[in-house]
N, C-alpha and C positions, 0 to 999 in steps of 0.2 A: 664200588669201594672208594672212599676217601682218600687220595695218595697225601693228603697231608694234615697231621691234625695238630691239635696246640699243643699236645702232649709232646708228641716230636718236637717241633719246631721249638719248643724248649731246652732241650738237650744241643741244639746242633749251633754250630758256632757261626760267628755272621760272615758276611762275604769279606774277604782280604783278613782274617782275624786267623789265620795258621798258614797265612803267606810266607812269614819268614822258617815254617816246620818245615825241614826234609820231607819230600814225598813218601819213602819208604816209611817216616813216623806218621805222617797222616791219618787220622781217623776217618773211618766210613762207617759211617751213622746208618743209612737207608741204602736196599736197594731197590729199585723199580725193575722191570723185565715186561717186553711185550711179546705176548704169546707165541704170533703167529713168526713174527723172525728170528727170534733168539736176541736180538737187543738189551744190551742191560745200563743204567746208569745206574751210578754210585755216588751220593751224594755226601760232600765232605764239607760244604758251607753253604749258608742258604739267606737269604736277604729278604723278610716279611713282606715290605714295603713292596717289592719288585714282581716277588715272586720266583727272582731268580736264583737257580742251584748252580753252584760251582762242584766241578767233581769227574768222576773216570768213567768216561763212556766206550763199553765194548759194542762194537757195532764193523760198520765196514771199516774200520781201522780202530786202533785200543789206543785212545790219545784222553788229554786231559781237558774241561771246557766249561761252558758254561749252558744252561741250558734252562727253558721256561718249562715251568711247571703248568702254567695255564695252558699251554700251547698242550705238552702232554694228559692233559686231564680232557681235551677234547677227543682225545684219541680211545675208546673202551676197552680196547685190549692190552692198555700198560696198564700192568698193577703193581703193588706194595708187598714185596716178601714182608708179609708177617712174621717169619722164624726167624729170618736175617738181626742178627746181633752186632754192636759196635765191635770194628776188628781194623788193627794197621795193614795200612795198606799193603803191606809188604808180603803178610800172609794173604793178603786178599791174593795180591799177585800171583802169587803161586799156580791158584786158583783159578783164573780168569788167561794166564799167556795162553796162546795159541802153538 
């Protein structure tokens, strides 16, 4: 599965470009999820050039970061929610505390 394609990368905003948004306003465009941990990133800005996604990673701790998508694409077991729809973060949160 292609975790990024031009069509997304169209839509998502560039890196530091909703720095000055409230987190709770945040949009989250993508999420990825790897199978076998329960791992998920969410990605809220993303930089062509770099390849790097800015965004909420639930994992061994629910913090905010930045994160390489090439680094993840080497990995087979993260994929692309297909169903996954832009939503603020705020609902996302609901969703996602522990």
């Amino acid at each position: 599965m292609e975790l990024m394609t031009e069509e997304l990368q169209k839509n998502l905003p560039k890196l530091y470009d909703t720095e000055d948004t409230k987190i709770e306003d945040k949009i989250v465009y993508i999420r990825y999820y790897e199978i076998n941990s329960g791992w998920q990133w969410f990605i809220t800005e993303y930089s062509s050039s770099d390849r790097l996604c800015f965004g909420y990673v639930c994992g061994f701790e629910n913090e905010w970061g930045y994160f390489s998508l090439e680094e993840m694409e080497q990995i087979d077991s993260i994929i692309r929610d297909e169903m996954f729809r832009p939503i603020k973060f705020s609902e996302l949160n609901k969703s996602t505390e522990k």
